[in-house]
N, C-alpha and C positions, 0 to 999 in steps of 0.2 A: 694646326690646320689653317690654310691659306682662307682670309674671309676678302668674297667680294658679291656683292648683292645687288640688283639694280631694280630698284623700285615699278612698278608701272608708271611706262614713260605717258605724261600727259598727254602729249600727241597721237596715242594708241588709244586713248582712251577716248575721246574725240571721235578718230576713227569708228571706234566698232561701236560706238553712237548712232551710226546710220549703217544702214544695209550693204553690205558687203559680202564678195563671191569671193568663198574663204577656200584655200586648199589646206588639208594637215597634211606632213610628209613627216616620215621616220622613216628608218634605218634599214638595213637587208637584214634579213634572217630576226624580222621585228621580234623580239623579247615580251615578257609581260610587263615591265614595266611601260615601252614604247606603244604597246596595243593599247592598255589601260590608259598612260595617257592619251591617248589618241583617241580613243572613246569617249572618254570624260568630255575632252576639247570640244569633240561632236554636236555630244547629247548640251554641251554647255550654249553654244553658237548658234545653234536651232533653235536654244529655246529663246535666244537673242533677236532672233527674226533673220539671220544672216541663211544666204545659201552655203551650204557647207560641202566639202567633200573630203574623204581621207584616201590620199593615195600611199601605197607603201610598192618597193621595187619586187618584192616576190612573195611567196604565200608565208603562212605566218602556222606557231603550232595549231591541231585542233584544238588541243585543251584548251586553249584562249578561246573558242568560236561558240560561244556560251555569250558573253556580256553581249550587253544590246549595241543593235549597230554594228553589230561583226559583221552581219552580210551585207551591208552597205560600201563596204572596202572595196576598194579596187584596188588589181593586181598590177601594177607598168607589165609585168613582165607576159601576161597573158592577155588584158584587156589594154593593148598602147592607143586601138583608135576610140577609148572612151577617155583613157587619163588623157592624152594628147590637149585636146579643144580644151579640155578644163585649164589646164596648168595654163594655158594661153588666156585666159577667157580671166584667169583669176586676177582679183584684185589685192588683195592678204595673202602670203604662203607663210605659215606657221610651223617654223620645224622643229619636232618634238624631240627630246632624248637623245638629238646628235648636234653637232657641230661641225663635221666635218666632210664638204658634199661629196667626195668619192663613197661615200659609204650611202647613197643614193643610186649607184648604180650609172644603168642606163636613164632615169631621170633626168641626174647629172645634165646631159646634152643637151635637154631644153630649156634650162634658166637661162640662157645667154638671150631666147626670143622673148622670154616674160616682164613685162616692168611692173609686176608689183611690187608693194611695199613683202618686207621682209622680215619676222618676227622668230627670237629665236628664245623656247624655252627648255630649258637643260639644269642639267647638276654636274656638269662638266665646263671648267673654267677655260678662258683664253684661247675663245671661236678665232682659228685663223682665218675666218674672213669676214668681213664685215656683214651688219646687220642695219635694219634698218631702225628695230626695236628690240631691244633684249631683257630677259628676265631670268638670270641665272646667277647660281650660288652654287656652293658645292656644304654648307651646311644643311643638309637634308640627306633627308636617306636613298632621296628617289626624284624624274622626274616630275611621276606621280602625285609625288606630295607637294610638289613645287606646282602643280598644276590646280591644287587644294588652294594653294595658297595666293595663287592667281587669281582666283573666282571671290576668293575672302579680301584682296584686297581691291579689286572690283567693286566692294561691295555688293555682292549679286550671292553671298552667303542661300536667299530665301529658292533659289535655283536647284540650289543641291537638293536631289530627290537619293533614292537608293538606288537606283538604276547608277548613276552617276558614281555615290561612293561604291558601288562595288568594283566597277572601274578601277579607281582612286586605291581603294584596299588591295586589289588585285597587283595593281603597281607596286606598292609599298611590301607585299607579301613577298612576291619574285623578286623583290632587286636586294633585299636585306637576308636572304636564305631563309624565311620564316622568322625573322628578325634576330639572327646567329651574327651579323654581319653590318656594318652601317647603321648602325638601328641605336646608338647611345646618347639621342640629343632628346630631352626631353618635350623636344616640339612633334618630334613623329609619334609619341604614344599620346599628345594631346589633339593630336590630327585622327588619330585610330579611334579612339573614343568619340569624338563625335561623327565620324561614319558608324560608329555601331549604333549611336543613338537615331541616325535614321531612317534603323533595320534593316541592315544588312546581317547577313546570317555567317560567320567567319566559317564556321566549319562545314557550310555547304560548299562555301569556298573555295577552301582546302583543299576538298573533296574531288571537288571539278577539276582543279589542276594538276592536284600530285596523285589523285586515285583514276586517273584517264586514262594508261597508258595502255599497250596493245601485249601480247604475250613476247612477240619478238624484240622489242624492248627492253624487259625483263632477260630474255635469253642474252642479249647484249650486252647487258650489265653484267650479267654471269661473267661472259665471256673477257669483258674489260677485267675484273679484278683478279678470274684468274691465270689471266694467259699474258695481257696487256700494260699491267699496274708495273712501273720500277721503283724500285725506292732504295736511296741513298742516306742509310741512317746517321751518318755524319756532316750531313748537309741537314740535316732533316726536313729532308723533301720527298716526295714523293710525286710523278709523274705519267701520263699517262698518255699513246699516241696512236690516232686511230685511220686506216688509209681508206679511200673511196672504195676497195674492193670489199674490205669488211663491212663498212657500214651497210653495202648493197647485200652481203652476204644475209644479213640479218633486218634484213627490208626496213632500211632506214628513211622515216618521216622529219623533217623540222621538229624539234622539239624532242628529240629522242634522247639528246644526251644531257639534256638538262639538268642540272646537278651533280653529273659523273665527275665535274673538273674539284666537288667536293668531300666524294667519297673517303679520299686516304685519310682524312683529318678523323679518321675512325683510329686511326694506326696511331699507340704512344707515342711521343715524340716527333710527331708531323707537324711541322708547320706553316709548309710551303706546299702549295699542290700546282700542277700544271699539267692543261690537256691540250694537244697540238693532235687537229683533227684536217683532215684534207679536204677542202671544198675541190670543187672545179680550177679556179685558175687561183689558188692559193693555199695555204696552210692556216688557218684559223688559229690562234693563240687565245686561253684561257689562262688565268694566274689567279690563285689565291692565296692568303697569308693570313698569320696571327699575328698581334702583336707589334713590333716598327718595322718588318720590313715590307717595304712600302713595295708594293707590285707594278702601280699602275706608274713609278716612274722608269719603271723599266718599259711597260708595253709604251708609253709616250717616245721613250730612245732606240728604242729596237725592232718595235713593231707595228710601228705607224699608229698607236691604239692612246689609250688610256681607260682611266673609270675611277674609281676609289682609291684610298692610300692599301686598304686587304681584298680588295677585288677588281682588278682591272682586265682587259681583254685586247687583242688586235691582232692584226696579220701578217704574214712573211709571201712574197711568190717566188719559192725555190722547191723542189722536189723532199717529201717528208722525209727521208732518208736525211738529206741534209740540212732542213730546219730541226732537226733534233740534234742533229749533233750541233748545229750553231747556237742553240739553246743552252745543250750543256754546256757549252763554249763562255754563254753570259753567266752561267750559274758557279763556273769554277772564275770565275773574275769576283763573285763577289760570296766565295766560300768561306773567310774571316767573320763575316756578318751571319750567313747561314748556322757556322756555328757556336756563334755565340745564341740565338734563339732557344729559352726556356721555355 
């Protein structure tokens, strides 16, 4: 795995020495990991004396709308004449868990009037656009934990309350699959442990994000494995693709299909999964893997994406009809590899 790490730059540290109008921004269709750290970021910056605010481009799941500070969010896509003045107004923009500002949306269009300073914290390597401050690695499980370790090397460790880790754990829980996934470096279970020591409850946790869901969600799933699911046992992959009529069919919320892109890994010999779900003006790409083959250099070349070397994500804008077949298209390019996969 590629190592590159960038310390807390001096200059940032200086900064947030004095009082500053901070903005946090993530990503569309915010994840737990993005919400968590953005929370964390929050609850950390107030308690710094700074003015803070989190904007994110659209709503985010409900199961996330439990940690503190959730209703403090603002929507761009609902509230533009409240994020508008901030984003202008601000002096720090802090962009959590992405790198890449189209995935900002309609945001996107107002940094060109903002001059603030620019800080980018991620587990995603090689931001193609510059920063003004950055703190990212891609040895972590999560941005989450990189946001732990932001605060720790701040020195501002005595800040961390449980409000904060559960945040923090919130993050590290969603981006590792429950820790199936990214979760082998033993600095993430020495991060988990001290969020438990200060009491946070994991199983309430849990509870709140993968025991939330609604009945037609459930009926969803049904309907995913058994009408939806293909699988190609000599590829040993298995895939899954879902079009805006169904999702509406079965009253689809953000957050609905969360984890469906890892259902086949139930099936022997699965070792590749992929769900290609239809947004509005695009096709959404999920990929997961066991083992070396690596997914997210494929979402980096084909789908504008990236994320992990066994779980990465990104996008196509062509009709699902034929983002699936061009998918099949990248997967019989690298069938040799598929089926060597034990």
């Amino acid at each position: 795995m590629q190592k590159q790490f960038h310390p807390v730059n001096e200059g940032l540290k200086a900064l947030l020495n004095t009082p500053q109008s901070i903005v946090i921004l993530s990503h569309v269709n915010a994840d737990g990991d993005a919400i968590g750290s953005c929370l964390a970021l929050y609850q950390y910056f107030l308690k710094k004396k700074h003015t803070v605010s989190v904007i994110l481009p659209n709503d985010f799941p409900d199961f996330l709308k439990w940690m503190k500070g959730h209703e403090d969010i603002i929507q761009y896509k609902t509230q533009q004449e409240k994020a508008v003045p901030l984003l202008r107004g601000a002096s720090l923009l802090v962009c959590a868990d992405f790198n890449e500002l189209d995935r900002l949306m309609g945001v996107k269009n107002h940094l060109s009037e903002i001059t603030a300073k620019r800080f980018l914290i991620d587990h995603h390597l090689n931001p193609p656009v510059d920063y003004d401050y950055t703190y990212i690695t891609d040895q972590t499980s999560s941005t989450a934990e990189l946001v732990y370790r932001f605060i720790h090397d701040m020195n501002d460790m005595d800040l961390l309350d449980t409000a904060m880790a559960e945040c923090i754990f919130t993050g590290i829980m969603t981006d590792t699959g429950c820790f199936s996934y990214n979760s082998s470096l033993p600095e993430t279970y020495e991060t988990v442990a001290h969020l438990l020591r200060t009491g946070i409850d994991k199983d309430r946790i849990f509870d709140l994000v993968y025991s939330n869901y609604s009945a037609s969600r459930m009926r969803l799933m049904g309907y995913v494995l058994n009408e939806k699911m293909k699988v190609i046992p000599e590829w040993h992959l298995a895939y899954i693709t879902l079009s805006k009529a169904e999702l509406e069919r079965y009253h689809f919320v953000p957050g609905d299909t969360e984890g469906f892109v890892n259902l086949p890994f139930s099936i022997k010999g699965i070792h590749v999964c992929g769900l290609l779900m239809e947004r509005n003006e695009f096709i959404k790409v999920s990929l997961r893997s066991h083992g070396e083959f690596a997914v997210h250099s494929l979402c980096e070349k084909y789908f504008h994406g990236g994320g992990h070397k066994n779980a990465a994500g990104g996008e196509i804008a062509m009709p699902l009809e034929e983002a699936e077949k061009y998918f099949l298209q990248i997967m019989k390019e690298h069938e040799h590899e598929l089926a060597r996969l034990i």
